[in-house]
SEFIMI-538321 format. One record per residue (C-alpha): x, y, z; residue in one letter; residue number from 1; chain. Coordinates in steps of 0.25 Angstrom, whole numbers, plus 5000, padded with zeros to 4 digits. Each point is the difference from the previous one (the first is absolute). Example, Ala and Ser with C-alpha at 12.3 -4.5 7.8 and 13.67 -1.06 7.14 Angstrom:
PT, xx, yy, zz, aa, i, ch
PT, 5049, 4982, 5031, a, 1, A
PT, 5006, 5014, 4998, s, 2, A
END
This chain:
PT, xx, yy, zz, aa, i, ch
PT, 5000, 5000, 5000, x, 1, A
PT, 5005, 5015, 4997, x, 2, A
PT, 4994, 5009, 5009, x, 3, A
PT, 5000, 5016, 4999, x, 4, A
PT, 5000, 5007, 5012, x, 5, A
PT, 4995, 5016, 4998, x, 6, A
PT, 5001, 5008, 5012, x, 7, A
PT, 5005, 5016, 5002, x, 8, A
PT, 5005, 4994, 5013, x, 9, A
PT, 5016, 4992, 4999, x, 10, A
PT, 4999, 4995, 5011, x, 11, A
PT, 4988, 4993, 4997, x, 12, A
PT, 5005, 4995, 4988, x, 13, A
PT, 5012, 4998, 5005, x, 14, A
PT, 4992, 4991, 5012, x, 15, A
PT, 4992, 4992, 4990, x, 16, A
PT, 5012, 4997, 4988, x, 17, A
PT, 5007, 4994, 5013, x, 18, A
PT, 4989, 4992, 5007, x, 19, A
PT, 4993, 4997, 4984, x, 20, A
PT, 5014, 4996, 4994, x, 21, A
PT, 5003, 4987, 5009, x, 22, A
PT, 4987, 4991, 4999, x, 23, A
PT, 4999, 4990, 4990, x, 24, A
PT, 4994, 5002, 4987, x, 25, A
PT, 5005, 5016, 5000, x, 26, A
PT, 5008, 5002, 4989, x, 27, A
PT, 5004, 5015, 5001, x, 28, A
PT, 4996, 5011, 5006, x, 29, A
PT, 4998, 5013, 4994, x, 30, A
PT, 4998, 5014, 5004, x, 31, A
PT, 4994, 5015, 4998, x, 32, A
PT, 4997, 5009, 5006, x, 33, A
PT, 4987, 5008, 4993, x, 34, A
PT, 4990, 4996, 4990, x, 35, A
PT, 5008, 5005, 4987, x, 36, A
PT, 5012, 4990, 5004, x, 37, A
PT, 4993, 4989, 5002, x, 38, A
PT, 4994, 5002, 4987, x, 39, A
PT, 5015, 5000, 4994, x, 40, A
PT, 5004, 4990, 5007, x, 41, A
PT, 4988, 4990, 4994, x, 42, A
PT, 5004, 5006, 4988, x, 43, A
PT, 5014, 4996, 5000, x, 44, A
PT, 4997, 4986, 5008, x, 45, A
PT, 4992, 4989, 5002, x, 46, A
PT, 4993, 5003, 5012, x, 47, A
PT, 4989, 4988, 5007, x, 48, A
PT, 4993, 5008, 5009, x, 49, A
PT, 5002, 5014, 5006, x, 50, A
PT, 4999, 5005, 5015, x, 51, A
PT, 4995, 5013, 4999, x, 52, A
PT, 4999, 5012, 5010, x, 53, A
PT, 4989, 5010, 4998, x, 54, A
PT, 5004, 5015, 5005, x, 55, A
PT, 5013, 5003, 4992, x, 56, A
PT, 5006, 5011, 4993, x, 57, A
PT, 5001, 5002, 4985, x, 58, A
PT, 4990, 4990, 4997, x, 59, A
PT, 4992, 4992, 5010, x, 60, A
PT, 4997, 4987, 5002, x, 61, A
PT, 4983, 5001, 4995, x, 62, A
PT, 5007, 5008, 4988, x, 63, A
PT, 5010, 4990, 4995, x, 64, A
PT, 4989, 4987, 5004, x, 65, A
PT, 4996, 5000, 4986, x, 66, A
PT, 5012, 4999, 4991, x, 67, A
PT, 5007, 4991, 5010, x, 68, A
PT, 4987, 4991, 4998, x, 69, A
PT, 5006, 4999, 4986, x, 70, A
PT, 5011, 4994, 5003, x, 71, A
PT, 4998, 4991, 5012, x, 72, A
PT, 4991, 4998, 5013, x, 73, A
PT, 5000, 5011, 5011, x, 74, A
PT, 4996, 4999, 5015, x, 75, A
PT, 5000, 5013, 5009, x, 76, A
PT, 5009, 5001, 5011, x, 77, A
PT, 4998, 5012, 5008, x, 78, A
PT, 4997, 5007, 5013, x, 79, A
PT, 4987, 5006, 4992, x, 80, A
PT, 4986, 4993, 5007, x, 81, A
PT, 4992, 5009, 4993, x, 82, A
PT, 4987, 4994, 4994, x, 83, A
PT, 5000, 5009, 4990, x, 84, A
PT, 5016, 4998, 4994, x, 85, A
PT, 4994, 4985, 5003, x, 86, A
PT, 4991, 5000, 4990, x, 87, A
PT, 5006, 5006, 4990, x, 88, A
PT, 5011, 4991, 5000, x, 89, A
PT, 4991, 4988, 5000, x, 90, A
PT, 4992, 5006, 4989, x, 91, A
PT, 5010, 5001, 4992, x, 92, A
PT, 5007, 4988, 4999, x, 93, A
PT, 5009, 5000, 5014, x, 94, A
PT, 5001, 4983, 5003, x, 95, A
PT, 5002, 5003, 5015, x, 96, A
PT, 5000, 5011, 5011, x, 97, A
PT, 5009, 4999, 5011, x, 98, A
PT, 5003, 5009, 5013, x, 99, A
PT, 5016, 5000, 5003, x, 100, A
PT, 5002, 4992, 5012, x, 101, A
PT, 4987, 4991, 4999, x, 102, A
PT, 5008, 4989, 4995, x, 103, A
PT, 5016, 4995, 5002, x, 104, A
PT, 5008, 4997, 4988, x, 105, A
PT, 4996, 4986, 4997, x, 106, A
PT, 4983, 5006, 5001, x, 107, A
PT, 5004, 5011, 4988, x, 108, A
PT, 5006, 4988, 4992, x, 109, A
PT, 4988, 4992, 5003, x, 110, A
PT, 4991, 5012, 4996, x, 111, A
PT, 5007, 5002, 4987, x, 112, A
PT, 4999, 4984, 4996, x, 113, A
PT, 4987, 5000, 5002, x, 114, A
PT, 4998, 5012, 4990, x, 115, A
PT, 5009, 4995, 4991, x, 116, A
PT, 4991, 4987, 5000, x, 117, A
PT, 4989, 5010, 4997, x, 118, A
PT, 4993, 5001, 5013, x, 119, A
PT, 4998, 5015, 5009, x, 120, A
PT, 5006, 5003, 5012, x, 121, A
PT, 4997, 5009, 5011, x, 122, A
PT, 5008, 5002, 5014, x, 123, A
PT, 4999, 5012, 5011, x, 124, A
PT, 4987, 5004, 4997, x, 125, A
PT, 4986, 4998, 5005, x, 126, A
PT, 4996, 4985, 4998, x, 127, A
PT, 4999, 4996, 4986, x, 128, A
PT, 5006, 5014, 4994, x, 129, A
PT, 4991, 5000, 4987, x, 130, A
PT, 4994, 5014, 4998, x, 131, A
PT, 4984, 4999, 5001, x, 132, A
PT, 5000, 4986, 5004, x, 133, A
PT, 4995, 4997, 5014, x, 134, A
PT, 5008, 4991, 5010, x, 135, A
PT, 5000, 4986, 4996, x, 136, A
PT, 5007, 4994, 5012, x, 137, A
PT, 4995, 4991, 5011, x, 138, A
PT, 4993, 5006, 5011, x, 139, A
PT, 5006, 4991, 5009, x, 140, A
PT, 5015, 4994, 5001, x, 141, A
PT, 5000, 4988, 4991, x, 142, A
PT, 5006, 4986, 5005, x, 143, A
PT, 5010, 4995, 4991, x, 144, A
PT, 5004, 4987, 5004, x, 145, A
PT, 5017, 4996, 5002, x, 146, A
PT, 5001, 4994, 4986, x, 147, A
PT, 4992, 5013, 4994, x, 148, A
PT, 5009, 5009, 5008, x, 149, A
PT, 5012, 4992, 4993, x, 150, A
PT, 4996, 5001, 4987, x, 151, A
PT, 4995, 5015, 5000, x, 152, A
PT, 5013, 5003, 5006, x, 153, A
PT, 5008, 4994, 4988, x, 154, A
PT, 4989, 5006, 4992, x, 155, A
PT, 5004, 5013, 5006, x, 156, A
PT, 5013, 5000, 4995, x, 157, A
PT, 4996, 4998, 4984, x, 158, A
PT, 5002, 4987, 5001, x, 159, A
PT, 4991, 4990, 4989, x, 160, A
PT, 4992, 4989, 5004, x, 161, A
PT, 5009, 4991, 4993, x, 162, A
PT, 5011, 5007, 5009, x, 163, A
PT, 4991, 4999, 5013, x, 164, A
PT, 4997, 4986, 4997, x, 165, A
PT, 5015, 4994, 5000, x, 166, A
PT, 5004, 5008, 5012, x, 167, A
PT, 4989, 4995, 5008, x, 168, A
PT, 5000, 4987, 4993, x, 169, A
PT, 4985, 4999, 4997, x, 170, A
PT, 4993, 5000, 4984, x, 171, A
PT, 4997, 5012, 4994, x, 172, A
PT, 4986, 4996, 5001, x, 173, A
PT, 5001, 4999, 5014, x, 174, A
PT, 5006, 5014, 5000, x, 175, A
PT, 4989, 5006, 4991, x, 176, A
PT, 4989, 4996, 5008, x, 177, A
PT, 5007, 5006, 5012, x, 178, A
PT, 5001, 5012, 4994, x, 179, A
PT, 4987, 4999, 4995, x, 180, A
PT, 4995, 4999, 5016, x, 181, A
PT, 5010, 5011, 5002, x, 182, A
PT, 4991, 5009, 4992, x, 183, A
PT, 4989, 4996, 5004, x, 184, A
PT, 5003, 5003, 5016, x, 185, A
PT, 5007, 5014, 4998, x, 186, A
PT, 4987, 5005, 4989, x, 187, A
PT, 5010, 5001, 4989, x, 188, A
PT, 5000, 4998, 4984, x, 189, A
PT, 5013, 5000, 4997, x, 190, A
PT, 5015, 4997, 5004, x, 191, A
PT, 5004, 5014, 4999, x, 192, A
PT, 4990, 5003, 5011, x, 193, A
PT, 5003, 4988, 5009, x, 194, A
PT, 5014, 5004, 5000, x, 195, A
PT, 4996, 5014, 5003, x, 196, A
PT, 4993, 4996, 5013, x, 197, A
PT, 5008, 4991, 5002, x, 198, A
PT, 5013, 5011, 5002, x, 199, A
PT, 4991, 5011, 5006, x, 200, A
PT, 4999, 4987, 5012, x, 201, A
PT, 4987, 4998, 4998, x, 202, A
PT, 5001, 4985, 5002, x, 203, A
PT, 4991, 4995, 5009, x, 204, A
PT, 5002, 4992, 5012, x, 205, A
PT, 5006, 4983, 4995, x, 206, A
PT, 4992, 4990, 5002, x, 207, A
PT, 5001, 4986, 4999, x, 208, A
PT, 5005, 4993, 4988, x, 209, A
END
């Protein structure tokens, strides 16, 4: 994965190149440090997926969404919780948003797989992050039982059920039908989300197996 990080702020992108560059499946890691140099940058080189802040000088982050989009996937990194820069960055093709220090390293990178994979991503916000759509989430902590826990966790990390399955020495169909539960129990549709509960600690208290 080539990753892009966009931020006014070096030592943010100095923070993330350091933390993104180590984990597996990272390629590289690029910077800039407005809008109008990410844009060279995806124009000079094969970018995957951009983090993007949004408040930034010479060209913002809502400004330059849309020609990054041309070139590869984007999800917001900022300190922005405004539900109005939210929903403009969703509506206009944003893959994720994500509230700095909502997630550790290995969270991002899970966030940015799961977009690359296609899904949405939302982290740091109110439950479920998707402008004019009301909370979806349980009422009430959901049990997850030990062996749902264990799988959730690997799914966490990006991890494939393929992947899942040899590490916890189970089929894939076994694991597809615990995640399956998973989504069932924490009100969810979709990996992307699970996963976005899942790091925000929503959790739920084990169960038994």
């Amino acid at each position: 994965m080539k990753i892009l990080v966009v931020d006014d702020n070096a030592l943010i992108r100095l923070g993330l190149r350091a933390s993104l560059a180590g984990l597996p499946g990272v390629e590289e890691v690029r910077e800039a440090a407005n809008g109008q140099e990410a844009l060279d940058v995806v124009g000079a080189f094969d970018v995957d997926i951009a983090l993007l802040d949004v408040r930034m000088p010479v060209l913002d982050g809502i400004g330059a969404l849309p020609g990054l989009l041309e070139r590869c996937k984007v999800v917001m990194l900022t300190n922005t919780d405004d539900v109005d820069v939210v929903a403009d960055a969703m509506t206009l093709g944003a893959s994720g948003y994500i509230i700095h220090g909502s997630l550790p390293p290995e969270g991002i990178l899970a966030a940015l797989q799961a977009c690359l994979l296609g899904g949405t991503f939302t982290a740091g916000l109110a439950p479920w992050g998707s402008p004019g759509e009301p909370s979806r989430g349980p009422s009430e902590p959901s049990v997850l039982s030990v062996r749902e826990s264990e799988v959730m966790a690997l799914a966490a990390t990006g991890l494939a059920n393929p992947e899942i399955a040899k590490k916890l020495f189970l089929s894939e169909k076994t694991v597809k039908n615990h995640i399956n539960s998973i989504f069932s129990k924490l009100a969810v549709t979709s990996r992307g989300q699970a996963m976005a509960l899942w790091h925000q600690g929503h959790r739920g208290p084990v169960g038994p197996l």
